[in-house]
Rosetta silent file (secondary structure, phi, psi, omega in degrees, C-alpha in Angstrom):
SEQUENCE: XXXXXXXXXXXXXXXXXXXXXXXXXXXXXXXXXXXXXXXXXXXXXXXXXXXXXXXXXXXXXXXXXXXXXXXXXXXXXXXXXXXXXXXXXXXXXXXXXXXXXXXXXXXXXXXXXXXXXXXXXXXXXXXXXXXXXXXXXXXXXXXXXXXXXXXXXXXXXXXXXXXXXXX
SCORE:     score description
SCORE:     0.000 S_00000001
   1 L     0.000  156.516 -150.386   -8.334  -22.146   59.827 S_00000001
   2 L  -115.404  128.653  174.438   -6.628  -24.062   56.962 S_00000001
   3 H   -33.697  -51.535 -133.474   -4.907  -21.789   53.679 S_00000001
   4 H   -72.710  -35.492 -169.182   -6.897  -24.289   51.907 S_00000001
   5 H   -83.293  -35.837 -148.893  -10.723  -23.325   53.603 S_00000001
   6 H   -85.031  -15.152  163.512   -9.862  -19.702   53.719 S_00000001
   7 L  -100.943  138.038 -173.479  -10.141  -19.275   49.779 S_00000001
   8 L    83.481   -7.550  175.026  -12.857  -17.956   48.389 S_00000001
   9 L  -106.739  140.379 -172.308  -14.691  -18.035   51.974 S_00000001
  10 L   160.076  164.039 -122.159  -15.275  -15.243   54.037 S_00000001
  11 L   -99.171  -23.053  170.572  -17.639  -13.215   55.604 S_00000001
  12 L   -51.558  -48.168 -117.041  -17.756  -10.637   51.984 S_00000001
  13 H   -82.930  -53.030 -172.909  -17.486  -13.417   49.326 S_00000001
  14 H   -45.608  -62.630 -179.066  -21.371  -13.727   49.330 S_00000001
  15 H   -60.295   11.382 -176.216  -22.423   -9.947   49.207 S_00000001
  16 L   -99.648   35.169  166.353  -19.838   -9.518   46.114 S_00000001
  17 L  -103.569  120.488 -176.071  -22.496  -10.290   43.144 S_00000001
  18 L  -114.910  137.474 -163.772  -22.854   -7.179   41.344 S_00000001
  19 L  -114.872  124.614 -161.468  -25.958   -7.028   38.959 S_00000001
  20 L   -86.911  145.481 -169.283  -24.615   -4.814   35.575 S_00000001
  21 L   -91.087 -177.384 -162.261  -27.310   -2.740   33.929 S_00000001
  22 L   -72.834  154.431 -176.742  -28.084   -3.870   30.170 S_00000001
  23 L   -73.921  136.011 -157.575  -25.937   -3.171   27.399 S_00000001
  24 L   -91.535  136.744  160.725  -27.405   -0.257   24.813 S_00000001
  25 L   -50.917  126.787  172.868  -28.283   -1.294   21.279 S_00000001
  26 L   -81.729  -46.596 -177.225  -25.793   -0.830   18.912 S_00000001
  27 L  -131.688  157.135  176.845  -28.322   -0.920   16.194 S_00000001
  28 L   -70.568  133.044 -142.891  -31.414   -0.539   15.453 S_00000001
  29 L   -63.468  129.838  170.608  -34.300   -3.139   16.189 S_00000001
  30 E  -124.856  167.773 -161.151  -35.141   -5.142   13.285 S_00000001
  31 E   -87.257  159.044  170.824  -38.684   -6.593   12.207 S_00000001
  32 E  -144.700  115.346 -166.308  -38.695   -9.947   10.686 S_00000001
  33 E  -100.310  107.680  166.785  -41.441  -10.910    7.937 S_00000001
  34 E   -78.883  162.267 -155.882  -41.881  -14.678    7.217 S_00000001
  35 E  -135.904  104.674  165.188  -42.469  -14.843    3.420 S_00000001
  36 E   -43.048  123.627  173.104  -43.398  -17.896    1.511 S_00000001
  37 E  -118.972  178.051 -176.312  -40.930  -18.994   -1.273 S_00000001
  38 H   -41.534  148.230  141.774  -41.404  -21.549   -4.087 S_00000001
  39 H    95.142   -0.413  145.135  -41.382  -25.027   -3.696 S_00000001
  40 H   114.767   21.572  174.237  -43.027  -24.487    0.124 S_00000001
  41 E   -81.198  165.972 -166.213  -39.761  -23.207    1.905 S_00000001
  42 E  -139.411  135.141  160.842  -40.034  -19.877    4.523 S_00000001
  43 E  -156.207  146.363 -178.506  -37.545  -17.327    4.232 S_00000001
  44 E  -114.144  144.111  166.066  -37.540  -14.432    6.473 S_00000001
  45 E   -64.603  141.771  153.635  -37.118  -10.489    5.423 S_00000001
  46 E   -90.585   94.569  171.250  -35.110   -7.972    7.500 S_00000001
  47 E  -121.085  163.133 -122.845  -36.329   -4.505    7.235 S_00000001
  48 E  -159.397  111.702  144.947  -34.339   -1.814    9.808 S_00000001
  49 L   -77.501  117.427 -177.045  -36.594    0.590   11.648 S_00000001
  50 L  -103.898  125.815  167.221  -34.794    4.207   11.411 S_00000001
  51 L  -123.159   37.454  138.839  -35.845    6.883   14.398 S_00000001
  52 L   -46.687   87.448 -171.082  -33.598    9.345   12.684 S_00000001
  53 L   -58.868 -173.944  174.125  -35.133   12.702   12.465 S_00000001
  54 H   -77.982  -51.442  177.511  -34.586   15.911   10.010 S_00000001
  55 H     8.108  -88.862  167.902  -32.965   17.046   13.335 S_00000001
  56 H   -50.459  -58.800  172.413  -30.444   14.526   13.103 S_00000001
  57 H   -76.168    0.070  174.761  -29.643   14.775    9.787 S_00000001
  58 H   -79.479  -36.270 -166.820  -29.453   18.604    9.598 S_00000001
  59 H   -72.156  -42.835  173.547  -27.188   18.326   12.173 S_00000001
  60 H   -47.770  -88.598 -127.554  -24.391   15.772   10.213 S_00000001
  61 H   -96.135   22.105  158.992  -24.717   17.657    7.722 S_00000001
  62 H   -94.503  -35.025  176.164  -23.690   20.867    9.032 S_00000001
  63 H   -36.340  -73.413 -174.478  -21.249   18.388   11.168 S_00000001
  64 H   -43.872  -43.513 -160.034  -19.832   17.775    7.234 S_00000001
  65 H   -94.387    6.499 -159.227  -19.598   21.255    6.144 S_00000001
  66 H  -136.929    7.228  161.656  -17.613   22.428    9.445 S_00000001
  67 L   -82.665   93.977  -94.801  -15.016   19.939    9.127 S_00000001
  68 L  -125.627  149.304 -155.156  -11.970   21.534    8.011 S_00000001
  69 L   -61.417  141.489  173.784  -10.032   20.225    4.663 S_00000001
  70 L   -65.286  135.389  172.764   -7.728   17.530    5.466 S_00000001
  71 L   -13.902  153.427  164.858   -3.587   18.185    6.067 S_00000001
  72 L   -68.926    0.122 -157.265   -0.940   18.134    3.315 S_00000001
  73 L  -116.959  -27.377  172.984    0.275   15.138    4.702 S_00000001
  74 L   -68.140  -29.967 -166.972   -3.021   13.590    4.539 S_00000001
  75 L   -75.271  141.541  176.575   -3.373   14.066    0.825 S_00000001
  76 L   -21.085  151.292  173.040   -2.754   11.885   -2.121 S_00000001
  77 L   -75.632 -171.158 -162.024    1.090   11.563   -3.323 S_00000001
  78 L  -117.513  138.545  166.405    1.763   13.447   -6.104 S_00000001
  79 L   -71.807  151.391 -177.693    2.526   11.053   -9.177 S_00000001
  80 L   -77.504  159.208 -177.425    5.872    9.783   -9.501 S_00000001
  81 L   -74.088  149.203  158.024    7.469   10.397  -11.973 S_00000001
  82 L  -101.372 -157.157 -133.413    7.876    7.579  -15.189 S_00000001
  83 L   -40.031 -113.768  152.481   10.236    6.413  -17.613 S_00000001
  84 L   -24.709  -51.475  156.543   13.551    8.578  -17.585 S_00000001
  85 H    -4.522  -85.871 -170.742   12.288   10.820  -15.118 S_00000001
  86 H   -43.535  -10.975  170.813   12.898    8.969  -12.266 S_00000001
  87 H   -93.384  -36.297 -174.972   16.410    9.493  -12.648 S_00000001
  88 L   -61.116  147.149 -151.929   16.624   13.172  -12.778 S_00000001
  89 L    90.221   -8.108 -174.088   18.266   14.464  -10.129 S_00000001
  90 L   -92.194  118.643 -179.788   20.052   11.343   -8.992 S_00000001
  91 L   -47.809  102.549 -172.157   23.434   11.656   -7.505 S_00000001
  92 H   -91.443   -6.865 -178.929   25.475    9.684   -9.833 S_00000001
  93 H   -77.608  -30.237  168.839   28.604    9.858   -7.874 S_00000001
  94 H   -91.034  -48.603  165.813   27.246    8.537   -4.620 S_00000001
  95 H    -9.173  -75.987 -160.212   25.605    6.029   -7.063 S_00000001
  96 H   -76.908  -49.256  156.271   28.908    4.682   -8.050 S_00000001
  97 H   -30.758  -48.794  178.795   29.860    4.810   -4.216 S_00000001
  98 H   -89.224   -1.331  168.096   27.378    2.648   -2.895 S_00000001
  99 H   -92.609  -22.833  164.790   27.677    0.285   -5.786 S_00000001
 100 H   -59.812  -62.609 -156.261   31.730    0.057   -4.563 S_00000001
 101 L   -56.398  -19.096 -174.935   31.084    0.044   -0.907 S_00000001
 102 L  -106.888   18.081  174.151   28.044   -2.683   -1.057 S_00000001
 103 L    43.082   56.884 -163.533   30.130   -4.622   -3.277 S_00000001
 104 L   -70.043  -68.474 -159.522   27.433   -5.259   -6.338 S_00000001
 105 H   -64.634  -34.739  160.147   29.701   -6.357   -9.036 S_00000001
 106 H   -72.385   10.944  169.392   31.546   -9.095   -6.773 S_00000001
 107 H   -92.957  -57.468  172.745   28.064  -10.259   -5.616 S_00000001
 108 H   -52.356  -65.075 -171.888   26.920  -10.563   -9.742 S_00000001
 109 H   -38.478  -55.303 -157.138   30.527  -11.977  -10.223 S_00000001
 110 H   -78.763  -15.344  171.433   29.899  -14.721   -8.088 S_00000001
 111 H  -111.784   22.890  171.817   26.094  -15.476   -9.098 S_00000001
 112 H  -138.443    6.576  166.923   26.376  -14.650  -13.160 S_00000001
 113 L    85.873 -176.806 -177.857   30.132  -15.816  -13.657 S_00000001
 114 L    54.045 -146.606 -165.359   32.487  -13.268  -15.190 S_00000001
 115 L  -115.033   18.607  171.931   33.545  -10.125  -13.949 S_00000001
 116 L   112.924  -30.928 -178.537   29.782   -9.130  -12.901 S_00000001
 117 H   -62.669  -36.342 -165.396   28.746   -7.195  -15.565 S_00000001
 118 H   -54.588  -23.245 -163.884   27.283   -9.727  -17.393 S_00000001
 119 H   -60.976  -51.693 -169.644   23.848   -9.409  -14.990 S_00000001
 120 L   -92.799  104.765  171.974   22.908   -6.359  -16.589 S_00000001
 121 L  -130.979   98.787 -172.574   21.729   -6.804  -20.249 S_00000001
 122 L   -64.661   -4.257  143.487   19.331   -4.355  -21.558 S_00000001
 123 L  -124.244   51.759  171.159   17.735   -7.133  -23.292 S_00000001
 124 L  -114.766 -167.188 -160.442   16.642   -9.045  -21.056 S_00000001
 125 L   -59.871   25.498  166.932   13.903   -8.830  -18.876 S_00000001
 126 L  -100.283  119.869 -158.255   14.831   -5.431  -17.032 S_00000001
 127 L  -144.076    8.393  170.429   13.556   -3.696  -19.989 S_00000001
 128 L  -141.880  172.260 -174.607   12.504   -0.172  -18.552 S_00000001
 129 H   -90.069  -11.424  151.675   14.034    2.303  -16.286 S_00000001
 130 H   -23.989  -80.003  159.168   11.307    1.419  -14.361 S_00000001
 131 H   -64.111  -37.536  170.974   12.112   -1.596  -13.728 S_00000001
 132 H   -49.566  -54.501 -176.813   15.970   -1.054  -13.672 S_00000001
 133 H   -39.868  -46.264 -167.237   14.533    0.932  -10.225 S_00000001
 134 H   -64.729  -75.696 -158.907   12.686   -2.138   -9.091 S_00000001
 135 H   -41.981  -49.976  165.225   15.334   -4.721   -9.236 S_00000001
 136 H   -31.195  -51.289 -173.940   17.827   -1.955   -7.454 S_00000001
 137 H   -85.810  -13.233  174.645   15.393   -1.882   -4.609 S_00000001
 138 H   -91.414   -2.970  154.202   14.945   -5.639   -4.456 S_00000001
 139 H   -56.826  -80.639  137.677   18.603   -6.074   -4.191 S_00000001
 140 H    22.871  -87.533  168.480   18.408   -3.687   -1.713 S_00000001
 141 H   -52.616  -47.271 -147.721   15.725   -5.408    0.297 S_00000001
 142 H   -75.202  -44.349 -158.147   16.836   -8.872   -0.331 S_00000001
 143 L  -127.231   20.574  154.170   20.410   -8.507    1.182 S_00000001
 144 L    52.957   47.733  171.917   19.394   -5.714    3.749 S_00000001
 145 L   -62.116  -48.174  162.144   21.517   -2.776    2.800 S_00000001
 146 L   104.802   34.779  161.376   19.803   -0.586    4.221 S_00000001
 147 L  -130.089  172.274 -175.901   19.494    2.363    1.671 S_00000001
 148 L   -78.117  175.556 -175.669   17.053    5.163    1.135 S_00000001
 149 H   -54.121  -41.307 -178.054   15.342    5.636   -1.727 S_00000001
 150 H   -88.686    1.542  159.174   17.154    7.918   -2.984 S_00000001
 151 H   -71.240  -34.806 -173.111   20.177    6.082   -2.829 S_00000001
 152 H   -56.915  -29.359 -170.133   18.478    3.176   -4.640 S_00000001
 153 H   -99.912  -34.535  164.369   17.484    5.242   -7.650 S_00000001
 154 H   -44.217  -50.466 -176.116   21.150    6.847   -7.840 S_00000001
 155 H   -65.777  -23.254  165.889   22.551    3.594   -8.056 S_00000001
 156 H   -62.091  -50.327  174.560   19.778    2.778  -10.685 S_00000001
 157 H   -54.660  -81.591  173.545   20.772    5.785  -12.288 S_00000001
 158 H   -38.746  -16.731  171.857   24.560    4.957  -12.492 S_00000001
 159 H   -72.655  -67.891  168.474   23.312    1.238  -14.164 S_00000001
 160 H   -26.723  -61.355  177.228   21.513    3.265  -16.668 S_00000001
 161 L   -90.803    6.868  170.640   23.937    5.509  -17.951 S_00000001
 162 L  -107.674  -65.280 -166.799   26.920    2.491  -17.774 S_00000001
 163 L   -87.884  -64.826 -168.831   24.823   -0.350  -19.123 S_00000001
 164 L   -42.320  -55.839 -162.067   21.197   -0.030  -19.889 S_00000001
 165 L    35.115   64.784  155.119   21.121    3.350  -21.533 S_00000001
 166 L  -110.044  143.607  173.087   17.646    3.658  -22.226 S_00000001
 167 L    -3.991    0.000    0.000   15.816    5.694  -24.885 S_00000001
């Protein structure tokens, strides 16, 4: 016999049809009303037959009451802190470390001229400490330093009390 006749032929390949039983309703069956609208157009209604008993709903809603409160970990943050805030606590000494070691002010030198400083003007648009945070972390992101958060708001911090200083 030839590779070529021997696929798919053989004395099985017939008896292999397997007949699957029907797939279960996902939803419930619905009726369809046609309804005359204006102007002589048909439009049809959907109304949803429910076979939902007291049973059934006694039972959810003991199901509901026997469900046990969700984890801490599950739960809303806690608000963050705002304006000044967000600094307390912030290391300012690793601050000014990670602003040598990622080399900020030669990065500023070379895209605001001068000796670096000039980037940071508390009146321009960084104009909260908020914000002071944000820009920190999109440096951060942008040039893939790679620090945690809480390095990001110590170095925010250390901007803050050398330049920004705000109120």
């Amino acid at each position: 016999m030839a590779p070529s006749a021997a696929v798919g032929a053989g004395r099985y390949s017939a008896a292999m049809s397997v007949e699957l039983p029907p797939m279960p309703r996902t939803s419930p069956p619905v009726e369809r009303h046609v309804v005359p609208a204006g102007g002589g157009a048909i439009r049809t209604t959907g109304r949803v037959f429910t076979r939902v008993g007291v049973s059934v709903v006694a039972a959810l809603a003991l199901l509901v009451g026997l469900v046990p409160t969700p984890p801490a970990w599950a739960q809303p943050a806690a608000a963050q802190p705002t304006g000044l805030a967000i600094f307390d606590g912030a290391d300012l000494k690793l601050g000014r470390q990670l602003i040598d070691e990622h080399a900020c002010e030669e990065c500023h030198a070379r895209n605001a001229g001068g000796d670096g400083t000039a980037i940071y003007r508390p009146t321009g648009r960084i104009a909260t400490p908020g914000s002071l945070r944000g820009m920190v972390e999109y440096c951060n992101t942008q040039l893939n330093l790679g620090m945690f958060p809480e390095e990001v708001t110590a170095v925010a911090a250390v901007l803050q009390r050398d330049f920004y200083r705000f109120k």
